[in-house]
C-alpha atoms as an extended CHARMM CRD file, in Angstrom:
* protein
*
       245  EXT
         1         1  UNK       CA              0.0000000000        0.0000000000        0.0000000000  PROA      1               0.0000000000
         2         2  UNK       CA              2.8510000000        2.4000000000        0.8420000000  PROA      2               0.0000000000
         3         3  UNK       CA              3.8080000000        1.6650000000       -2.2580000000  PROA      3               0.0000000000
         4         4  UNK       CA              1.7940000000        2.7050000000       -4.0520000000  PROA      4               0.0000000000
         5         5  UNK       CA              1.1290000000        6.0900000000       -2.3140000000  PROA      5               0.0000000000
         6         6  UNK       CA              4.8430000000        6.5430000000       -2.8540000000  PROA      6               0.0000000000
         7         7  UNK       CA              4.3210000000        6.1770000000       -6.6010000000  PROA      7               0.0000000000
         8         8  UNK       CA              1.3150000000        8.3120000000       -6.5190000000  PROA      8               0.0000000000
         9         9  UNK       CA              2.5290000000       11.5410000000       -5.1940000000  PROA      9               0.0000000000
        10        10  UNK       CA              6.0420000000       11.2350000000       -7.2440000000  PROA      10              0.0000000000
        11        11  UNK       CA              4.2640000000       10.8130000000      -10.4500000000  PROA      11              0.0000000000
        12        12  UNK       CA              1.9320000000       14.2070000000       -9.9660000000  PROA      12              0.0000000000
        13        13  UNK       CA              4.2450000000       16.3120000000       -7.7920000000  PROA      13              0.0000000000
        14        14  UNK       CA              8.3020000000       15.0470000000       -8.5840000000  PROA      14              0.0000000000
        15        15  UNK       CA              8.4490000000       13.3450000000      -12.0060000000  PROA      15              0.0000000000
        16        16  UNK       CA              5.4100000000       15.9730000000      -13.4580000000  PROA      16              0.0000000000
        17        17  UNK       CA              5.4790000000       14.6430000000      -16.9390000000  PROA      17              0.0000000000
        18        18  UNK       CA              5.1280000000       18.4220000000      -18.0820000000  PROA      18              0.0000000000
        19        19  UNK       CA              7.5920000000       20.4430000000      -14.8770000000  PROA      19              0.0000000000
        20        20  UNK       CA              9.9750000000       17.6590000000      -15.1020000000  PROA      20              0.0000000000
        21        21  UNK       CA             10.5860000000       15.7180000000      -18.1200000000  PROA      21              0.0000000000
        22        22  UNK       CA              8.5970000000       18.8540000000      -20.4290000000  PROA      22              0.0000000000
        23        23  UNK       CA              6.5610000000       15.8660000000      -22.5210000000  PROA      23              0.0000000000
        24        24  UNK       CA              3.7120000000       16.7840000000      -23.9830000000  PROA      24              0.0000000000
        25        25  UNK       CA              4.3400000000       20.5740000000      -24.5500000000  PROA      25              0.0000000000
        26        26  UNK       CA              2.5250000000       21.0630000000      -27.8500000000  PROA      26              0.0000000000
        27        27  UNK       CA             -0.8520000000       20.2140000000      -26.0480000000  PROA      27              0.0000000000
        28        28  UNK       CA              0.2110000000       21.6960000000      -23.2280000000  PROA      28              0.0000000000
        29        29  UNK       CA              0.4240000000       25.3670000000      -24.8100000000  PROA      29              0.0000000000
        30        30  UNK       CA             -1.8200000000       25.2450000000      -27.4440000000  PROA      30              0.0000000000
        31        31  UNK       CA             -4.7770000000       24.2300000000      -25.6510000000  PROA      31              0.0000000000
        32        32  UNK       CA             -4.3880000000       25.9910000000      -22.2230000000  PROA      32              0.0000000000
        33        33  UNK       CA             -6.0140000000       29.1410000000      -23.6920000000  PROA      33              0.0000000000
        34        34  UNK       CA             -8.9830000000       28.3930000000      -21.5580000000  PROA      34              0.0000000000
        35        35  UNK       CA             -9.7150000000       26.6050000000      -18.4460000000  PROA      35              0.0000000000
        36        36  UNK       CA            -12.8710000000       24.2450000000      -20.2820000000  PROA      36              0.0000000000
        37        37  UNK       CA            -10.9200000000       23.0080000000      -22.9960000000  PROA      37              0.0000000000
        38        38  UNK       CA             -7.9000000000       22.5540000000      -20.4020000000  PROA      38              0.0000000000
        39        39  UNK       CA             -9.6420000000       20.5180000000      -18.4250000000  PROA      39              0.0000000000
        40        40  UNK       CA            -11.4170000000       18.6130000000      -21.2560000000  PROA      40              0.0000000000
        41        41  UNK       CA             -8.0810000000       17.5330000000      -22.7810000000  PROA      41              0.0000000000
        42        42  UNK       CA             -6.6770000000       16.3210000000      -19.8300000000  PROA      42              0.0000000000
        43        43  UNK       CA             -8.9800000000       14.4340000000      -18.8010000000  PROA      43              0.0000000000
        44        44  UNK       CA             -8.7330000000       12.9200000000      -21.7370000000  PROA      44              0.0000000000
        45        45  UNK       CA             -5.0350000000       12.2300000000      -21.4810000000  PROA      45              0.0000000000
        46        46  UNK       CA             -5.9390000000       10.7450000000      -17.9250000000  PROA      46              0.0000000000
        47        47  UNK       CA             -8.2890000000        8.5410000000      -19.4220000000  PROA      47              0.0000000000
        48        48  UNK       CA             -5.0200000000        7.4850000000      -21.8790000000  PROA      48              0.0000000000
        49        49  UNK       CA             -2.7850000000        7.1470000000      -19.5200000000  PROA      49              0.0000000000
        50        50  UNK       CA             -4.6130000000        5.2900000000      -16.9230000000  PROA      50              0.0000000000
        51        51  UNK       CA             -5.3410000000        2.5510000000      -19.9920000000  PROA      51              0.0000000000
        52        52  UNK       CA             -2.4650000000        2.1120000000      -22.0250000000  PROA      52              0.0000000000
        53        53  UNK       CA              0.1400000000        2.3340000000      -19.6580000000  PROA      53              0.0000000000
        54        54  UNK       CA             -1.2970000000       -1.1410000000      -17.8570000000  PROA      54              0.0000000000
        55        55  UNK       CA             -1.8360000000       -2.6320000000      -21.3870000000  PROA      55              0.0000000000
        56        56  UNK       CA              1.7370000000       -1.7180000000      -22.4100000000  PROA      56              0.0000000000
        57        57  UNK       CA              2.7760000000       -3.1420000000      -19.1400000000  PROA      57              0.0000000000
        58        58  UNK       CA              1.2100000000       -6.9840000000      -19.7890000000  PROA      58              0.0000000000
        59        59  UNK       CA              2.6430000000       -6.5230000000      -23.3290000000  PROA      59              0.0000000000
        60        60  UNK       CA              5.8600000000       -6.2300000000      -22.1620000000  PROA      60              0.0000000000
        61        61  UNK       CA              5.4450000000       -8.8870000000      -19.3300000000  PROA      61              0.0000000000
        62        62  UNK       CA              4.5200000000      -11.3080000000      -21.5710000000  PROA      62              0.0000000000
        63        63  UNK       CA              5.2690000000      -10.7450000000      -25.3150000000  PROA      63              0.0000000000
        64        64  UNK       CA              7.4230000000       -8.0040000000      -25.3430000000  PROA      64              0.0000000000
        65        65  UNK       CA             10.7450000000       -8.5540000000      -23.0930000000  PROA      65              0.0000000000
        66        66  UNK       CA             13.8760000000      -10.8280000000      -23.4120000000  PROA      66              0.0000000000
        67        67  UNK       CA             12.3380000000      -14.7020000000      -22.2770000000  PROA      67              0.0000000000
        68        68  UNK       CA              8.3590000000      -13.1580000000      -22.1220000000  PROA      68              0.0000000000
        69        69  UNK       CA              7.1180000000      -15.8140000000      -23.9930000000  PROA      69              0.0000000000
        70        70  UNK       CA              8.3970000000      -18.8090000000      -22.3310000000  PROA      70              0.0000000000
        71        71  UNK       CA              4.9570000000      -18.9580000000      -21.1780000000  PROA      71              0.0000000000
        72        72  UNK       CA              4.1130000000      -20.8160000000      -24.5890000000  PROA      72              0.0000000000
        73        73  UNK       CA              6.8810000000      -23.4210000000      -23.7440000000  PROA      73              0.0000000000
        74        74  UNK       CA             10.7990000000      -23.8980000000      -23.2620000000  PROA      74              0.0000000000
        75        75  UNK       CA             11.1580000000      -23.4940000000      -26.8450000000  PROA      75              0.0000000000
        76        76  UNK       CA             10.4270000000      -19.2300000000      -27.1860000000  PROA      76              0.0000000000
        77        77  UNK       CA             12.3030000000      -19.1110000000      -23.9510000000  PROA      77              0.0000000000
        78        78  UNK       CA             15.4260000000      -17.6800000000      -26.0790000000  PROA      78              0.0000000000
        79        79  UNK       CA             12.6520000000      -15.0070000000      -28.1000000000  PROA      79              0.0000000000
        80        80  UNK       CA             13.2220000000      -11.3650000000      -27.6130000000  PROA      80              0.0000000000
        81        81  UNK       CA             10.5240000000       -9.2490000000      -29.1810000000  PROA      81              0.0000000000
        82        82  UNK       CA             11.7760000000       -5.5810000000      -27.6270000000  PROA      82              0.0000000000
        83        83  UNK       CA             12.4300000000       -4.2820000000      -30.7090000000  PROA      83              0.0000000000
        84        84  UNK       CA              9.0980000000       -4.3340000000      -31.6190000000  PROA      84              0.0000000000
        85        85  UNK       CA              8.1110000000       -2.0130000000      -28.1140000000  PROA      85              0.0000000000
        86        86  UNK       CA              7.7800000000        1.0200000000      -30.4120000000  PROA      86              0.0000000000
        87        87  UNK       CA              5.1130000000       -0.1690000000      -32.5640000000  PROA      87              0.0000000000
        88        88  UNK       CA              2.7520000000       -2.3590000000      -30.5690000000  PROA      88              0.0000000000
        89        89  UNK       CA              2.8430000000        0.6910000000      -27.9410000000  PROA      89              0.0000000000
        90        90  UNK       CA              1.6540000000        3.5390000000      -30.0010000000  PROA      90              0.0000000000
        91        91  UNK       CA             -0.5420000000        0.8220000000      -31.4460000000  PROA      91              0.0000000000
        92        92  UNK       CA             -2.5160000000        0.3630000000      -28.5500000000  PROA      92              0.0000000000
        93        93  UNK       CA             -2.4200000000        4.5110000000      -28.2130000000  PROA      93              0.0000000000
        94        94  UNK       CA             -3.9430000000        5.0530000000      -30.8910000000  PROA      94              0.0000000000
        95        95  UNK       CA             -6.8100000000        2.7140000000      -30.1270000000  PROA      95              0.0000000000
        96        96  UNK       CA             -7.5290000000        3.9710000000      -27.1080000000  PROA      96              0.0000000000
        97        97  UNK       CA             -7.3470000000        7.5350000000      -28.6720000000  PROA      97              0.0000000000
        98        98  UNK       CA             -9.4800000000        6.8960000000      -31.3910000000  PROA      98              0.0000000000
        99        99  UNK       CA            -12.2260000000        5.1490000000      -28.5840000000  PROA      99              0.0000000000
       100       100  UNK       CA            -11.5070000000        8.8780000000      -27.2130000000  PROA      100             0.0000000000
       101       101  UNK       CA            -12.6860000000       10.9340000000      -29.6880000000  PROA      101             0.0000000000
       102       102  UNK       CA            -15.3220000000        9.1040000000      -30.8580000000  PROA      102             0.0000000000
       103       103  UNK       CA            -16.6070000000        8.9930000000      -27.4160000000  PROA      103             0.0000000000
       104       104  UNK       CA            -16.1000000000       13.2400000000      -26.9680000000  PROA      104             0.0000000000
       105       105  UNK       CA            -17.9890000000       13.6530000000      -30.3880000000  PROA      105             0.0000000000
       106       106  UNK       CA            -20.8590000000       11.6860000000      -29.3490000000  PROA      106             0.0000000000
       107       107  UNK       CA            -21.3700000000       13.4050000000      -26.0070000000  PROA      107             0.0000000000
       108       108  UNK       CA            -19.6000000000       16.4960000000      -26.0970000000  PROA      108             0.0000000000
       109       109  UNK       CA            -19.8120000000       17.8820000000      -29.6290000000  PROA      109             0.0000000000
       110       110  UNK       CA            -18.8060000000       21.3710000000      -28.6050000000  PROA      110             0.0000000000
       111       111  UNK       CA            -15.9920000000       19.7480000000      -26.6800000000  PROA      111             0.0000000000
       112       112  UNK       CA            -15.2150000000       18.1320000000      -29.4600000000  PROA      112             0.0000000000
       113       113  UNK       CA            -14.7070000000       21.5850000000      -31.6130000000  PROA      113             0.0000000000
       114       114  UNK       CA            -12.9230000000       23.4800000000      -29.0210000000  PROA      114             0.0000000000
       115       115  UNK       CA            -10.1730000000       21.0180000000      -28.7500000000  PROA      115             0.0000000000
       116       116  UNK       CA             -9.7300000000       20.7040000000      -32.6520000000  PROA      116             0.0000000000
       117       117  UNK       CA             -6.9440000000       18.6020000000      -34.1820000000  PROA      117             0.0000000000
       118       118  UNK       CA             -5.3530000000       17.7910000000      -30.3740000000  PROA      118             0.0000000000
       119       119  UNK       CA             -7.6170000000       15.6120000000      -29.6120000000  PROA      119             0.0000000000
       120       120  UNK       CA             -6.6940000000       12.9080000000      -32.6490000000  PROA      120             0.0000000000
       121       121  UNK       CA             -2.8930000000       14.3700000000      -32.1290000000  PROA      121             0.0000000000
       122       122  UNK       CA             -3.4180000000       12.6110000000      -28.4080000000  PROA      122             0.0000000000
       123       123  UNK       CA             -1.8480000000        9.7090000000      -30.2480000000  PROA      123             0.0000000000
       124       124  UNK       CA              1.2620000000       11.5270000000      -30.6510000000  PROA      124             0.0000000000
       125       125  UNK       CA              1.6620000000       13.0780000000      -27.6770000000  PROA      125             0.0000000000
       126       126  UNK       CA              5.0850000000       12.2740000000      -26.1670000000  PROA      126             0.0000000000
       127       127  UNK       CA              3.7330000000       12.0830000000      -22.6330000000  PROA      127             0.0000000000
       128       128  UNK       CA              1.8280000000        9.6320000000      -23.6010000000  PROA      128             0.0000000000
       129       129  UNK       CA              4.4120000000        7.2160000000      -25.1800000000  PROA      129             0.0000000000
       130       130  UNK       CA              6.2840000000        8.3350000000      -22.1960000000  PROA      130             0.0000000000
       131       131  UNK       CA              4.2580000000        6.9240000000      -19.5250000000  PROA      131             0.0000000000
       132       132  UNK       CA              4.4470000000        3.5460000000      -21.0480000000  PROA      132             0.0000000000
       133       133  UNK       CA              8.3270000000        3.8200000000      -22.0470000000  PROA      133             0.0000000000
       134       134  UNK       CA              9.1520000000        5.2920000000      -18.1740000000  PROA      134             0.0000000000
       135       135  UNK       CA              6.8270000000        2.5300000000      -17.0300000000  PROA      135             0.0000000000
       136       136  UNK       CA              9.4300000000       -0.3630000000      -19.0450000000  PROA      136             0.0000000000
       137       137  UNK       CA             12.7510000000        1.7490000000      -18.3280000000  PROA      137             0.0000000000
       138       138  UNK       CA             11.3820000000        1.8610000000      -14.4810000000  PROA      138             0.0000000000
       139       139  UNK       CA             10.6390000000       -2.0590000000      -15.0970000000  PROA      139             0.0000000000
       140       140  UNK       CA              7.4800000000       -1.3460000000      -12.6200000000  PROA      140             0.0000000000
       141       141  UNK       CA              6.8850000000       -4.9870000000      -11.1970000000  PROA      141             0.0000000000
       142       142  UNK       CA              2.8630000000       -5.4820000000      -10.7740000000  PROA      142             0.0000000000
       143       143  UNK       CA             -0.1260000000       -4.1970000000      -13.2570000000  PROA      143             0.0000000000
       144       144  UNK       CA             -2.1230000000       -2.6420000000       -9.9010000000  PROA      144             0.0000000000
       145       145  UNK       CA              1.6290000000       -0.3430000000      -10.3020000000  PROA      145             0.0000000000
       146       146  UNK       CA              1.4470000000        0.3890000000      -13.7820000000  PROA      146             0.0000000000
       147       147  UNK       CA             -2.2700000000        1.5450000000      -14.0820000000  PROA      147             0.0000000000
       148       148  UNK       CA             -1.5080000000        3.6400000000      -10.7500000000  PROA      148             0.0000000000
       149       149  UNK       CA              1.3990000000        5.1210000000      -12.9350000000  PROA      149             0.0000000000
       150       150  UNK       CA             -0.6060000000        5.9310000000      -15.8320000000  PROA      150             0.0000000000
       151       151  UNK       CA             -3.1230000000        7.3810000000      -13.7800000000  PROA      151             0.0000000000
       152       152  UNK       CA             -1.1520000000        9.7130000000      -11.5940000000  PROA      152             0.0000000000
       153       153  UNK       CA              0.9130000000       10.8910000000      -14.3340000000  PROA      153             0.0000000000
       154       154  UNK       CA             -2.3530000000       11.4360000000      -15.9530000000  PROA      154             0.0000000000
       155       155  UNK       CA             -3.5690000000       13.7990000000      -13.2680000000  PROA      155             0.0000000000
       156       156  UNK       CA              0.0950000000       15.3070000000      -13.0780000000  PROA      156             0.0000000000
       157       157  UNK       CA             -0.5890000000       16.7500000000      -16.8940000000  PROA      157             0.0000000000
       158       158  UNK       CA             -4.2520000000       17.5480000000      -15.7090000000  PROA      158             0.0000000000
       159       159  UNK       CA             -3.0250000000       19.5310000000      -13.1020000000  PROA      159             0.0000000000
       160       160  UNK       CA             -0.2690000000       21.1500000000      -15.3680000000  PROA      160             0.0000000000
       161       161  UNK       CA             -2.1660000000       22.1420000000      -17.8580000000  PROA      161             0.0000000000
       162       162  UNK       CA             -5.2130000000       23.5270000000      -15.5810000000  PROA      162             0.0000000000
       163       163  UNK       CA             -3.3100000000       25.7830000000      -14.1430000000  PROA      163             0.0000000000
       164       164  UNK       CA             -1.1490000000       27.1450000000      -16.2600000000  PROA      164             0.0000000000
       165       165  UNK       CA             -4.6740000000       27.8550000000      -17.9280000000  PROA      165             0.0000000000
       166       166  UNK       CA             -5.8950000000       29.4660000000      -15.4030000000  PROA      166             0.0000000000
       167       167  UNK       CA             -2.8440000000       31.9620000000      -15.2740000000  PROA      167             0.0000000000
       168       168  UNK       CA             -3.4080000000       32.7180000000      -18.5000000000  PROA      168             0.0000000000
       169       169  UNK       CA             -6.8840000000       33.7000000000      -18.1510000000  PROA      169             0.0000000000
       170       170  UNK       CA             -6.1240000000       35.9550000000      -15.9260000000  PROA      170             0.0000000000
       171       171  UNK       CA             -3.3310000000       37.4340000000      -17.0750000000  PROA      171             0.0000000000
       172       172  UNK       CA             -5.1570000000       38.4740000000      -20.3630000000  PROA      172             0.0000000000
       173       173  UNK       CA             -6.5470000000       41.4030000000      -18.7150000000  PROA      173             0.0000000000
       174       174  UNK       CA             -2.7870000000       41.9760000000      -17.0800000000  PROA      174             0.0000000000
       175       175  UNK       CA             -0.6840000000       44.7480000000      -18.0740000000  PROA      175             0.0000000000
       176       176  UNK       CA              1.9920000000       41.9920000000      -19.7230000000  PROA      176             0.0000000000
       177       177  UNK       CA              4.8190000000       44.1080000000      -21.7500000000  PROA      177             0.0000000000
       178       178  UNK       CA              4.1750000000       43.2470000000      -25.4430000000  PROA      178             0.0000000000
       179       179  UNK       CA              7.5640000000       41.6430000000      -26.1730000000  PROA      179             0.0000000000
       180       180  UNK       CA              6.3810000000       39.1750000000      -23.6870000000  PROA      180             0.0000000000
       181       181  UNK       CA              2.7290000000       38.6800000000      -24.5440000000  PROA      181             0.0000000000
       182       182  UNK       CA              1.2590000000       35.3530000000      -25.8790000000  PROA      182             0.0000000000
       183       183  UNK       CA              4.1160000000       32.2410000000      -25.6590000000  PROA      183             0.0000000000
       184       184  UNK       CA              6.7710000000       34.8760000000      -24.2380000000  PROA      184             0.0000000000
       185       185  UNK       CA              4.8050000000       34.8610000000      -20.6000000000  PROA      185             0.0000000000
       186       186  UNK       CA              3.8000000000       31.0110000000      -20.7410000000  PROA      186             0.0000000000
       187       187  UNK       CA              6.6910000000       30.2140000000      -20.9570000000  PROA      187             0.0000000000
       188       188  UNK       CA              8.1250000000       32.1600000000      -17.9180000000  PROA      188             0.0000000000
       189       189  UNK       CA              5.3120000000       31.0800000000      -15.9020000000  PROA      189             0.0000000000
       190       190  UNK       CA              5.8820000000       27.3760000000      -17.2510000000  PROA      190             0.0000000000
       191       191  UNK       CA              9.5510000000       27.8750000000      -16.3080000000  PROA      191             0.0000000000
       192       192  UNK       CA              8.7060000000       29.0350000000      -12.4040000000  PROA      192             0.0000000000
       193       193  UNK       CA              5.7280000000       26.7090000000      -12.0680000000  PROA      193             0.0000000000
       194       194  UNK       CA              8.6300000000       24.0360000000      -12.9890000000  PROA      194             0.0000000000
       195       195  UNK       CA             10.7200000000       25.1180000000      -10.4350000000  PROA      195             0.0000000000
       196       196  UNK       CA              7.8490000000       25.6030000000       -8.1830000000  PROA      196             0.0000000000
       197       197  UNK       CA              7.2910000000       21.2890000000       -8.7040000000  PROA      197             0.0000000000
       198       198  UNK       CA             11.1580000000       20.7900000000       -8.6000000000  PROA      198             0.0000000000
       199       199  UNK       CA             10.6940000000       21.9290000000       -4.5020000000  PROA      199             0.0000000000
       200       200  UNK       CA              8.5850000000       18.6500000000       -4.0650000000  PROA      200             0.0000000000
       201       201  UNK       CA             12.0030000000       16.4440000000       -4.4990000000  PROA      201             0.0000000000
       202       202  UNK       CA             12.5550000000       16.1230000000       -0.9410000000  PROA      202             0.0000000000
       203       203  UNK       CA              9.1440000000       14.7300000000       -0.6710000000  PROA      203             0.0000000000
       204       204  UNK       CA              9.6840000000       11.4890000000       -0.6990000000  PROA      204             0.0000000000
       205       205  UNK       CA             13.6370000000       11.2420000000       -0.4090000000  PROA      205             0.0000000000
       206       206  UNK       CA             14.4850000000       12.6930000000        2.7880000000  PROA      206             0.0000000000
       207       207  UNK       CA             14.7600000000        9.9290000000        5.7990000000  PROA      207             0.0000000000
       208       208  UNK       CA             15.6270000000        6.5420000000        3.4030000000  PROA      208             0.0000000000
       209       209  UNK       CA             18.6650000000        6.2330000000        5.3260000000  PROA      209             0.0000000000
       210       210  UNK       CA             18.5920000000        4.6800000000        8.5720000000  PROA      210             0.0000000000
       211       211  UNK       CA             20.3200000000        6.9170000000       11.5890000000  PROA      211             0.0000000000
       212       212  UNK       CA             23.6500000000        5.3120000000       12.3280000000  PROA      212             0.0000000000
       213       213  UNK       CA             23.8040000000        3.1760000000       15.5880000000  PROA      213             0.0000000000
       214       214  UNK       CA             25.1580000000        5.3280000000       18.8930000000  PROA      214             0.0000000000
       215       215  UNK       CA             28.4560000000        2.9790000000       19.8200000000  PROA      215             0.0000000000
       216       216  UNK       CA             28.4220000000        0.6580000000       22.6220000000  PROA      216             0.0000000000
       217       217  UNK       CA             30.6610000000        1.9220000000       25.8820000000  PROA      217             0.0000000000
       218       218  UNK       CA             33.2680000000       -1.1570000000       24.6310000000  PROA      218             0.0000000000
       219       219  UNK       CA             33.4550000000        0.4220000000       21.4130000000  PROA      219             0.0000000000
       220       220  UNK       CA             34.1770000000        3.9970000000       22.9440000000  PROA      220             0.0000000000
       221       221  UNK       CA             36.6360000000        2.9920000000       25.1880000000  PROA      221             0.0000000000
       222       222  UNK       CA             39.0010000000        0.6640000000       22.2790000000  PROA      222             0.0000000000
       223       223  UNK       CA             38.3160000000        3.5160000000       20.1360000000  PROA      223             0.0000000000
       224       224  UNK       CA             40.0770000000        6.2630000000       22.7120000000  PROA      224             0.0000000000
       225       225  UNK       CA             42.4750000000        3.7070000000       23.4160000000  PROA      225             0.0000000000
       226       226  UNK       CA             43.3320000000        3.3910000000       19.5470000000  PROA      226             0.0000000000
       227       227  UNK       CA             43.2570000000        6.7980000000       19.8160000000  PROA      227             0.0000000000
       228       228  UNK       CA             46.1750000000        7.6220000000       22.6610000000  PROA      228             0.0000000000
       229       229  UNK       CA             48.3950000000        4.5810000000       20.7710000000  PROA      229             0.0000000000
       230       230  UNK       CA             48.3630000000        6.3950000000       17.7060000000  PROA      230             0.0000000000
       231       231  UNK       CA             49.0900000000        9.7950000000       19.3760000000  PROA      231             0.0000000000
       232       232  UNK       CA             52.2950000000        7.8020000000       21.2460000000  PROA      232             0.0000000000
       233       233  UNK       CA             53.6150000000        6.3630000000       18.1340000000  PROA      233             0.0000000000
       234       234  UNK       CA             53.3620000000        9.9140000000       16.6380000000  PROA      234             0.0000000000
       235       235  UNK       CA             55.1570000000       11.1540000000       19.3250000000  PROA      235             0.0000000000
       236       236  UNK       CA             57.6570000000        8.6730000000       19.4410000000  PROA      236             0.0000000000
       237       237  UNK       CA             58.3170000000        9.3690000000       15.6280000000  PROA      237             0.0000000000
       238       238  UNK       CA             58.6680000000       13.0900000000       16.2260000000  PROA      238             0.0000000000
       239       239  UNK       CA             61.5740000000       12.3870000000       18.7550000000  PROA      239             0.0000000000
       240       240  UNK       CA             63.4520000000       10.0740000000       17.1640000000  PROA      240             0.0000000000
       241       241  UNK       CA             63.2180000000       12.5150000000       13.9990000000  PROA      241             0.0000000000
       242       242  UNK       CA             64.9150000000       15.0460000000       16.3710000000  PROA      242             0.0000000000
       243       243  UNK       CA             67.7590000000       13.2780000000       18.1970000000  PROA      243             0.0000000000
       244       244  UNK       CA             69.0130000000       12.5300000000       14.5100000000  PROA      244             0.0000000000
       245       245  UNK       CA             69.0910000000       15.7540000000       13.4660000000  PROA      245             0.0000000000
């Protein structure tokens, strides 16, 4: 269980697919304009997430990685299909993304207007291919693991994108300079909100190290006695080193 509240609260707050690894920009900037389609989107790439990254992970475990498919008997034990991650991975994104829009158009057509040609380009978002790549690099061990992955990192964009959409409806009716209106102040505010996430590293981090053990009174007392034999012999040195000069 601790687990998997450890994974949770890295994946939003420490490894921030957008503050940390900057995946999925392109969404990111062109559709934070306003908070509804901001919080449409990600959703959406929740929804994503939370799917493919589990369905990636039993691909791997069991078709996908070096000896996966010894499962179908001694013989494929030697088979190693990794080359092939690429493809069946943005495979199954693009499935799911297509189930997506389909879904948005039939019960959100305005939805489905506002957010254009990013909702199809969903497929091609890096942050999504980058959940399920992180999840194989991180070789995350259970599938309960690897949908809580997707999913946090899923609300970790959400919560990116929401509120750097929120600063910028605001700051439309700020006195921004002009060399810095549009993309200039996103990004500034993209670059300080990352910062602002970067603070969370200690998180989860600090206190992984147990405190070392106070010596025993033995311990003390062979330690001072190591101690005066060494400050003897130093002594000892320093005379002799005198008498021959």
């Amino acid at each position: 269980m601790l687990e998997h509240v450890e994974l949770f609260f890295k994946s939003i707050f420490i490894d921030n697919m957008v503050f940390a690894t900057f995946l999925g920009m392109c969404s990111y900037l062109a559709v934070s304009k306003k908070v509804a389609t901001a919080v449409g989107l990600g959703a959406a790439v929740i929804f994503v997430l939370a799917v493919t990254v589990p369905l990636n992970w039993l691909l791997d475990q069991y078709l996908l990685r070096d000896g996966a498919l010894a499962w179908l008997g001694p013989e494929y034990a030697d088979y190693n299909l990794s080359f092939l991650s690429f493809i069946l991975f943005i495979a199954t994104i693009a499935t799911m993304v297509q189930l997506v829009e389909i879904v948005v158009e039939k019960f959100s057509p305005a939805l489905y207007n506002s957010l254009g040609i990013f909702l199809p380009l969903i497929a091609v978002n890096c942050a999504i291919l980058g959940g399920s790549l992180f999840m194989q690099a991180r070789e995350i061990s259970s599938l309960g693991l690897a949908f809580n992955y997707g999913f946090s990192s899923g609300i970790g964009w959400f919560l990116a994108i929401l509120a750097i959409a929120a600063i910028r409806e605001k700051i439309r009716y700020s006195n921004v300079p002009p060399p810095l209106r549009g993309l200039g102040i996103t990004f500034i505010i993209t670059g300080l909100m990352a910062k602002g996430f970067m603070s969370f590293g200690g998180m989860l981090t600090g206190g992984d190290e147990a405190p070392a053990p106070e010596p025993t009174t033995a311990q003390k007392v062979e330690k001072d006695k190591t101690t005066l034999e060494k400050e003897e012999q130093d002594k000892a040195v320093s005379y002799n080193t005198l008498v021959k000069e």
